[in-house]
C-alpha positions in Angstrom: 13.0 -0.8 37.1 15.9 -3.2 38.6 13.1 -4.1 41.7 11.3 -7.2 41.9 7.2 -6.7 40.6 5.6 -9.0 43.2 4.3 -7.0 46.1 4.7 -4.0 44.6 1.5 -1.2 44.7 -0.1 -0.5 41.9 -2.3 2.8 42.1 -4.9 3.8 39.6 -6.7 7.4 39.7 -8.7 8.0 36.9 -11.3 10.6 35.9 -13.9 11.9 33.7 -15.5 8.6 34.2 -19.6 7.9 34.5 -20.6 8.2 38.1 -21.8 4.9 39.0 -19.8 2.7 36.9 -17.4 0.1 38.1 -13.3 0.6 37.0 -11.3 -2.8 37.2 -7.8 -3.4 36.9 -6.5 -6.3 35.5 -3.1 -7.8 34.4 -2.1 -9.6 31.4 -0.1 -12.8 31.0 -2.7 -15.0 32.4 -5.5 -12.5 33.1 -7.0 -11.6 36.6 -8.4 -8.8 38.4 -6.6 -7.6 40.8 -8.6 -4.5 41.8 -11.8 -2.7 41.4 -12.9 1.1 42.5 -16.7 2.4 42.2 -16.6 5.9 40.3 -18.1 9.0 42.7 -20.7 11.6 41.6 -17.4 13.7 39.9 -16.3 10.7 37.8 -13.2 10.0 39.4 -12.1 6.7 41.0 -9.1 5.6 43.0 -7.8 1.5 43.0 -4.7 0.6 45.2 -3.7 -2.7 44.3 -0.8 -5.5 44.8 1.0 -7.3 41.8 0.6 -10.6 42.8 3.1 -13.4 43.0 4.0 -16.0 40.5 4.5 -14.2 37.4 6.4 -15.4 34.7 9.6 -14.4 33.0 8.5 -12.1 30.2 6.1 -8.7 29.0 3.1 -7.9 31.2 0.3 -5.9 30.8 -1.4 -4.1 33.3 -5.1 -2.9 32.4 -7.6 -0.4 33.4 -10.7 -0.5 32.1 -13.8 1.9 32.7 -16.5 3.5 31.0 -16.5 7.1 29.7 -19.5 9.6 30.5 -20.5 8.9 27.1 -21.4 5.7 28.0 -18.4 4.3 25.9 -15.6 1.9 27.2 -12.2 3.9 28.3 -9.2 2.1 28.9 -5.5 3.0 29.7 -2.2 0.4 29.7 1.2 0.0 31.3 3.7 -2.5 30.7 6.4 -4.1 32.2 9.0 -6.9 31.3 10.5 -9.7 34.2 13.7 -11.7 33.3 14.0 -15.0 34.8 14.6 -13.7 38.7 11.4 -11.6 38.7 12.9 -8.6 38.4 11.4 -5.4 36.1 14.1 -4.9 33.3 12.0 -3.0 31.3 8.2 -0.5 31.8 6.7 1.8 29.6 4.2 4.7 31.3 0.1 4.0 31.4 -1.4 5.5 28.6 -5.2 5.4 27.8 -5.7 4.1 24.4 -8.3 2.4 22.2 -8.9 -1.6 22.1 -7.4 -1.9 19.0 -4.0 -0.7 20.5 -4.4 -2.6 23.7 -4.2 -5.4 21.6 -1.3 -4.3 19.7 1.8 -6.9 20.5 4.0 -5.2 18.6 3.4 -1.6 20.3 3.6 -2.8 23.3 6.7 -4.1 22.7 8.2 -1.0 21.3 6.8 1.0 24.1 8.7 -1.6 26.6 11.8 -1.2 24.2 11.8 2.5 24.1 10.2 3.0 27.8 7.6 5.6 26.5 4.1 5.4 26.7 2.0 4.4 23.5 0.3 6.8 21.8 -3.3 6.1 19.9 -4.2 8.7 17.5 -7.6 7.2 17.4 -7.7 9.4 20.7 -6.2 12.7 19.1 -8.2 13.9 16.6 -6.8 17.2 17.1 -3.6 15.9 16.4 -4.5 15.2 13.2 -6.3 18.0 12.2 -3.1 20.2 12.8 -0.8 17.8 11.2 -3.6 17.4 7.8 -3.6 21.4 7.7 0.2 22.1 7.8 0.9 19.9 5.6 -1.6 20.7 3.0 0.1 24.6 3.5 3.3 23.3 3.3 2.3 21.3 0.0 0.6 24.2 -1.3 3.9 26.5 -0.9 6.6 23.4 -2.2 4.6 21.8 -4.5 5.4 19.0 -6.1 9.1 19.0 -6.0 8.8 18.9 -2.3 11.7 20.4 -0.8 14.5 19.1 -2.9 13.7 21.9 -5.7 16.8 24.3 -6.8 20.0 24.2 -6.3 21.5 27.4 -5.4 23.2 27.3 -1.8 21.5 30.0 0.1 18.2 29.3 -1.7 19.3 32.5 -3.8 21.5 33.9 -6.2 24.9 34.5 -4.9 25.1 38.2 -5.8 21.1 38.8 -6.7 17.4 38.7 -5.5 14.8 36.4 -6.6 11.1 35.9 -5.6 10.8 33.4 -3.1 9.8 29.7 -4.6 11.5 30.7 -8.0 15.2 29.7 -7.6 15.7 26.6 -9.6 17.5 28.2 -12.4 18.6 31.2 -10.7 21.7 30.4 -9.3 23.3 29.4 -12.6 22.5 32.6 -14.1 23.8 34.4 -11.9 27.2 32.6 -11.9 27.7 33.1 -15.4 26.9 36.6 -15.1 29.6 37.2 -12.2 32.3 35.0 -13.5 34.7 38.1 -13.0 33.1 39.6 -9.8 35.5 41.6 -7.8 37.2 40.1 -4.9 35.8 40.9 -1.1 37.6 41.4 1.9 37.2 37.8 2.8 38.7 36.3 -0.5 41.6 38.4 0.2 41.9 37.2 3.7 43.3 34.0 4.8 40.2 32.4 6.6 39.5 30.0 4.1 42.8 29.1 2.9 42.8 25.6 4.8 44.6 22.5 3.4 42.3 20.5 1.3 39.7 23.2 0.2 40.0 23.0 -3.0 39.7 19.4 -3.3 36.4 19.7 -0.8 34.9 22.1 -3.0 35.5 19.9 -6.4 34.6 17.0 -4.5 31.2 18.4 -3.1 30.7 20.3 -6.3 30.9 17.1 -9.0 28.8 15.5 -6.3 26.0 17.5 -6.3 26.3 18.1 -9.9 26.0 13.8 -10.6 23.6 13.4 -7.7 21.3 16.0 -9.4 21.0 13.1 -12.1 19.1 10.6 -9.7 17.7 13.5 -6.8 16.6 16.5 -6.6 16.9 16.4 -3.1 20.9 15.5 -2.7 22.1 18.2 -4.1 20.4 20.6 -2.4 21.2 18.9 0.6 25.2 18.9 -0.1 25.8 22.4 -1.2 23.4 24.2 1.6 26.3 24.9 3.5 28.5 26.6 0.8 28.5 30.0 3.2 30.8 27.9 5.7 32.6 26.4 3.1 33.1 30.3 1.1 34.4 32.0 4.4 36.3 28.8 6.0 37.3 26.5 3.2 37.9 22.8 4.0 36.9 23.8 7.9 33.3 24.4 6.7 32.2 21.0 6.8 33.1 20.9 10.5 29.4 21.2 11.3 28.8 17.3 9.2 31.5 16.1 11.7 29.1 17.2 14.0 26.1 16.1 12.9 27.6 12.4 13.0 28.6 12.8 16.2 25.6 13.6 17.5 24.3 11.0 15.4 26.6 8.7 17.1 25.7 10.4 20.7 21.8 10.0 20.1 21.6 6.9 18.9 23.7 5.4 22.3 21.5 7.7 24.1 18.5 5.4 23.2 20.3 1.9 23.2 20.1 2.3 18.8 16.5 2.5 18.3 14.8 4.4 15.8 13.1 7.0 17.9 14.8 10.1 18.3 17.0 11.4 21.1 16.5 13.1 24.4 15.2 16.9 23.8 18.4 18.3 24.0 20.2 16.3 21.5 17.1 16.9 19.0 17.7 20.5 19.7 21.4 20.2 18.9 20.5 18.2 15.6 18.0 20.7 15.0 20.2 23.8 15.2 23.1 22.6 13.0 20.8 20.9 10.6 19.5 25.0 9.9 23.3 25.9 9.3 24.1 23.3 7.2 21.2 21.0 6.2 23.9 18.2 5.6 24.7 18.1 9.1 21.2 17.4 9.8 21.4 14.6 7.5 24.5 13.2 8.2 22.9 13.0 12.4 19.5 11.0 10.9 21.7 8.7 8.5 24.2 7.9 11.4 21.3 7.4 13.5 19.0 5.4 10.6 21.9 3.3 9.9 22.6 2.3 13.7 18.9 1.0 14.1 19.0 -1.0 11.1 22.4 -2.4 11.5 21.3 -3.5 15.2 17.8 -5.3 14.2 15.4 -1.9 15.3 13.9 -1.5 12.2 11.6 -4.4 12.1 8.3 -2.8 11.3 6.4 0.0 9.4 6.4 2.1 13.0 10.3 2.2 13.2 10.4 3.4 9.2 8.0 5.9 9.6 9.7 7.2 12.8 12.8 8.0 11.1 11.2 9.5 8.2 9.5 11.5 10.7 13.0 12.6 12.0 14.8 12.6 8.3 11.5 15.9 7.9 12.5 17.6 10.7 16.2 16.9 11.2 17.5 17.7 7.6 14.6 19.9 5.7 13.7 22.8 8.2 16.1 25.1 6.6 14.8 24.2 3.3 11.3 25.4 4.3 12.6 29.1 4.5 13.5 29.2 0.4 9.8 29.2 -0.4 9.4 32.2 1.8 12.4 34.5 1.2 16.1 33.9 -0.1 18.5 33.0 2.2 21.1 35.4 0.4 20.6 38.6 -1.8 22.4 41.5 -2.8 22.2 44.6 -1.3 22.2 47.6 -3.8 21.9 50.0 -0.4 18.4 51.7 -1.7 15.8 51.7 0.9 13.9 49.5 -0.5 16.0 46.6 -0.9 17.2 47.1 3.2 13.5 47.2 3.7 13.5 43.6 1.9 16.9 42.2 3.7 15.5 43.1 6.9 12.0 41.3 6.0 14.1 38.1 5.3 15.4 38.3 8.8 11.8 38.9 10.1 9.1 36.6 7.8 10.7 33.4 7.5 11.5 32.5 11.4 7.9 32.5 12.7 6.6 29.9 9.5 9.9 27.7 10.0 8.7 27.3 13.8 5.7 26.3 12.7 6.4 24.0 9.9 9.0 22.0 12.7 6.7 21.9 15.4 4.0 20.2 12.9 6.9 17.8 11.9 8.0 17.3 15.7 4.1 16.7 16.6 3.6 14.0 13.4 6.3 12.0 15.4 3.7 10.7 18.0 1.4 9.3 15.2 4.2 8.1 13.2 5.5 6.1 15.7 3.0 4.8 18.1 4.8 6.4 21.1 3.9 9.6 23.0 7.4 10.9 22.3 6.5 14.5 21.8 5.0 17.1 24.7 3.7 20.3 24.3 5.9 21.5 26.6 8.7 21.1 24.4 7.3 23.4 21.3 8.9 26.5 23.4 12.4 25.4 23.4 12.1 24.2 19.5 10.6 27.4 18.8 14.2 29.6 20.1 16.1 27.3 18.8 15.4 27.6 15.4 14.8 31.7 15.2 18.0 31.8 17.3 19.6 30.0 14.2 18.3 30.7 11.3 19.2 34.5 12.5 22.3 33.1 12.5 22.2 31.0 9.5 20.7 34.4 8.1 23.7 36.9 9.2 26.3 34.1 7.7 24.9 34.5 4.4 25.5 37.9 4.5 28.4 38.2 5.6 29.8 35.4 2.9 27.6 37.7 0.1 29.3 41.2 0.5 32.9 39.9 1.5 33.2 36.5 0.3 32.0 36.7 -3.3 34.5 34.9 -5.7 34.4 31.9 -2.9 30.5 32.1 -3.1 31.2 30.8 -6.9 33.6 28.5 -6.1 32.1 26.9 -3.6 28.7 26.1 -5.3 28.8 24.3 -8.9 28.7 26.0 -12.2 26.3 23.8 -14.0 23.0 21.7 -13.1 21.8 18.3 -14.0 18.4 17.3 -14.5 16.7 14.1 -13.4 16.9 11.2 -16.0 13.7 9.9 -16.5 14.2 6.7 -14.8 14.7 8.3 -11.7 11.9 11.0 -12.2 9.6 8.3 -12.2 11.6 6.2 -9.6 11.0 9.1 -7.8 7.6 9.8 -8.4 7.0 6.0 -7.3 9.1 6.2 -3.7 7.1 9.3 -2.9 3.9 7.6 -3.8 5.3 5.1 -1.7 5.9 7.6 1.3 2.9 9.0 0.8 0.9 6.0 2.0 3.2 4.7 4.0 2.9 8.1 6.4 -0.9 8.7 5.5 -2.0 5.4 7.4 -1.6 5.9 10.5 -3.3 8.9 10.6 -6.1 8.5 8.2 -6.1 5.1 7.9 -6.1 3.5 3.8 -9.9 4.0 3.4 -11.6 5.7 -0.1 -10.8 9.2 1.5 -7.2 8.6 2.0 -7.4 7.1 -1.5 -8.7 10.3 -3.0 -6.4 12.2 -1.6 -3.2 9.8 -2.7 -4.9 10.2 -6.4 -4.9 13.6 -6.6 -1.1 14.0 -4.7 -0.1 11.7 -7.6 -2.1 13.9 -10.2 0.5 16.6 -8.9 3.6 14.8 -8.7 3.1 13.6 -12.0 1.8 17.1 -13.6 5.6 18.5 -12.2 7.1 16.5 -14.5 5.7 18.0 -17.3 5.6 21.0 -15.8 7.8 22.8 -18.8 5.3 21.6 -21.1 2.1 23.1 -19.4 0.5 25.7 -21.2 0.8 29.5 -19.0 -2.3 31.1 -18.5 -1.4 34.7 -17.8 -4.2 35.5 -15.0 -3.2 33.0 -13.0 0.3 34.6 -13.6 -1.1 37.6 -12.3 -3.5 36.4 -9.8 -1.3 33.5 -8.3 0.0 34.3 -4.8 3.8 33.2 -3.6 5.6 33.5 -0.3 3.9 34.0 2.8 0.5 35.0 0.7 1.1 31.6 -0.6 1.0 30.3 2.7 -1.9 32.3 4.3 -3.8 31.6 1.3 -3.2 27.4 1.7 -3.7 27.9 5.5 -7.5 29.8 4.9 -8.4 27.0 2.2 -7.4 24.5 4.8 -9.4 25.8 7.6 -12.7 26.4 5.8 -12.4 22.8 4.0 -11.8 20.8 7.3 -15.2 22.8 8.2 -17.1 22.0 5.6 -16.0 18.5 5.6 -16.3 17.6 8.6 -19.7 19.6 9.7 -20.3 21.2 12.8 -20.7 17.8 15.1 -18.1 15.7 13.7 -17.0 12.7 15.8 -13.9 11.9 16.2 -13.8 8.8 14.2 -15.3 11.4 11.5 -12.2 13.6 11.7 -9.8 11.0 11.7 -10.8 8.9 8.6 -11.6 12.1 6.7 -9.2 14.3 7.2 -7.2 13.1 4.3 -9.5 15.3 2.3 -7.9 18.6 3.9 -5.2 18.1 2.1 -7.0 18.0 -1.7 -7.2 21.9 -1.5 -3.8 22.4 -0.9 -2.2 19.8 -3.6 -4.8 21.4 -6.3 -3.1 25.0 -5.3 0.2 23.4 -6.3 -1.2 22.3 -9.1 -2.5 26.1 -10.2 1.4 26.9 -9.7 2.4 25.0 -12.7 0.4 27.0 -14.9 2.1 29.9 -14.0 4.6 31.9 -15.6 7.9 32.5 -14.2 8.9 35.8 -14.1 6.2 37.7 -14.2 5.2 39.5 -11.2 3.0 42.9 -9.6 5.1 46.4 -10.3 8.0 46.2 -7.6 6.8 48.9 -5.5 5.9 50.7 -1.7 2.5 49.5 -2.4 3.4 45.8 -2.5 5.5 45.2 0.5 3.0 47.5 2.8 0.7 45.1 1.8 2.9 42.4 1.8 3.3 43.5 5.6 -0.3 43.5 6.7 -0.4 39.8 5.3 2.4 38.5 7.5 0.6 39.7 9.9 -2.3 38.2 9.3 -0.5 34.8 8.6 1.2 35.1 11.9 -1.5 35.4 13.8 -3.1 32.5 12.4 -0.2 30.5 13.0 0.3 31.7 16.5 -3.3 31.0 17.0 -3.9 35.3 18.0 -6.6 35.3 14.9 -9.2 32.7 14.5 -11.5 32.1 11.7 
């Protein structure tokens, strides 16, 4: 960019082309060829070529356009923008996409804008067959409350256990139980005694408490951090002035867009959003707010990009609760260190996993190849290195911070009124189709799937109401069982779906199906009754073991099925 187009090369080198066949080279704003290549006997082809002169002041396409060994037409773009003294002000990267996309204004506009290449998941079928199975695992193990479910900060009881995915009453039970718990060494120390704490813990308490009324989601969201807030008082919410600044930082970084920062800022956001998933939050709404304050959020592509980065921003930690508690008591047997020490171990490996799926989606979301996999590695340490972290600070506020751990989470719950249960139930709907079509398109499959996802969401409502059936009490698997389970039933559907010789079109517009399986195991969790559980025993955590193994191979790719 900043040099003038005319004269300059312009260099093709394709392959996996059909040996014989002709590749041309074109550019778009009054079209001509400007160069053609034979392909060889290996199906590769070279063009050198020459923008010409004479262009006008505005977006330009240039176009390669082949045909595959498959006898079907393959074509890649690149795009550049001239302002009125020829000069290239803006380019995004040649990507090979479908004619559908070539023809896309809009993208290529937003692929100018942002300076990335466009992305065409009619070309990644794997892409979505990854994404489709996560998230049918993920909604098998959340349900239909999503990730907004419970309200206890540390997704636990703040001096007990619980089973993982059964903490949405917990947390008041235990405070009335502990009202006149014995001080720690923290409460008697002077770490938390900074000016304003008690009006930060009212005001973030009465806040989650009348945001409860409307979202189930808010509140979890605004009293996650209540560890920093137990051992550091007022300071604790230093990590939300960070998550605007960077919020601030990343949305300079790409000129207010709604795409999401350079990798290291995304790791930043990443990291504080597990410590404090308000941090997280407060970085997307910072950065949501800039794009639509400056005019960037002009089509379905820019929403669905920062939902996209709302996921993996500001509900990673939240994908741990469903797994193990964030915060137990330790009684000092051996059996509950055996169960502290799993905490640090099972959640770290499935949390990786469920950000990296969000991280991928970004790509379809948006239309942009925005995400490498390259970049998994880095995402991966990131977010063990913290939620060890996040992990140890629980701890540490549990054994010596105990009377703060009460006062810096609130001492009652609100439930939804119904208007916003089914204001709710409507948005996600809403959401649900919104993110659906680009990957699956809006055909009778996605249609299916959207009925039965709505079948759940509106089933949790009643949930209370739902008879229990006791052998699904028994027989209904939680935690990372949970989880292996979903992942299984997803595999073996896409299979059977798709056939052994599905095309890719096949995969694509089908794949909504995968997730069916996994919104009908939800389902079977309503049915279930809370509380009752397998005798707490040797037994069940060496077998408990051998499943994370298996789970983690499968996620990790060692084990194939």
């Amino acid at each position: 960019m900043g040099d003038a187009a005319a004269g300059k090369s312009a260099t093709v080198n394709a392959t996996g082309l059909l040996p014989g066949s002709t590749l041309y080279l074109y550019i778009h704003s009054d079209p001509q060829l400007i160069g053609s290549g034979i392909v060889d006997a290996t199906g590769s082809a070279n063009i050198a070529a020459v923008i010409p002169t004479g262009l006008p002041t505005g977006d330009h396409e240039i176009l390669a356009v082949g045909t595959g060994v498959n006898n079907t037409p393959v074509q890649a773009i690149s795009a550049f923008k001239l302002d009125s003294q020829s000069i290239v002000i803006d380019y995004a990267p040649p990507a090979q996409v479908s004619a559908s996309t070539a023809a896309d204004q809009a993208a290529i506009n937003r692929a100018l804008d942002s300076g990335k290449p466009l992305y065409d998941i009619n070309l990644h079928p794997g892409a979505v067959a990854t994404v489709s199975i996560a998230v049918g695992s993920l909604i098998a193990v959340a349900g239909g409350g999503g990730f907004g479910g419970g309200s206890g900060a540390g997704g636990g009881a703040a001096g007990g256990s619980k089973e993982a995915g059964e903490f949405e009453s917990a947390e008041l039970e235990e405070l009335e139980r502990e009202e006149e718990v014995e001080p720690g060494r923290g409460d008697l120390s002077k770490t938390w005694k900074s000016p304003g704490t008690l009006k930060v813990d009212r005001w973030i308490n009465e806040g989650a408490v009348k945001s409860g009324r409307l979202s189930v989601l808010i509140p979890r969201v605004l009293v996650d951090g209540a560890w920093a807030r137990a051992m550091f008082g007022a300071y604790g919410i230093a990590l939300w002035g960070v998550g605007i600044l960077m919020g601030v930082l990343s949305s300079v970084q790409v000129h207010f867009q709604a795409i999401p920062p350079k990798y290291s800022y995304v790791l930043v956001i990443v990291a504080i959003g597990i410590l404090d998933s308000a941090a997280g939050a407060l970085a997307w709404l910072v950065i949501a707010s800039l794009a639509l304050a400056t005019g960037h959020v002009t089509n379905l592509a820019e929403l669905r990009t920062l939902l996209g980065m709302f996921a993996l921003f500001a509900t990673t930690i939240l994908v741990s609760f469903w797994f193990r508690p964030l915060r137990r008591s330790v009684d000092g047997s051996l059996m509950q260190r055996f169960d502290r020490m799993a905490d640090y171990v099972v959640p770290p490996i499935f949390l990786a996993f469920a950000a990296s799926s969000m991280f991928k989606a970004l790509n379809g979301l948006s239309g942009l190849d925005l995400v490498q996999k390259s970049d998994f590695r880095a995402l991966t340490i990131t977010i063990i290195i913290f939620f060890l972290i996040r992990v140890l600070m629980e701890d540490i506020t549990a054994h010596w911070y105990p009377k703060r751990s009460l006062a810096s989470q609130p001492e009652e719950q609100s439930r939804q009124t119904k208007l916003a249960m089914w204001s709710g139930l409507i948005l996600k709907l809403a959401i649900f189709l919104l993110v659906a079509a680009p990957f699956y398109g809006l055909g009778r499959y996605t249609f299916i799937a959207f009925v039965v996802t709505a079948i759940m969401f509106i089933l949790r409502m009643f949930e209370e109401d739902l008879p229990k059936i006791e052998r699904i009490s028994k027989w209904y698997p939680l935690g990372v069982t949970q989880f292996l389970v979903a992942t299984v039933i997803g595999i073996v559907a896409s299979a059977l779906i798709l056939g052994p010789h599905a095309s890719e079109q096949k995969v694509i517009h089908t794949y909504a199906l995968v997730m069916v399986p996994g919104v009908i195991f939800a389902v079977l969790e309503y049915f279930r009754e809370d509380g009752w559980g397998w005798p707490d025993g040797w037994e069940k955590r060496i077998i408990g073991a051998e499943i994370w193994f298996l789970a983690i191979g499968l996620v990790m790719g060692f084990l194939t099925l």
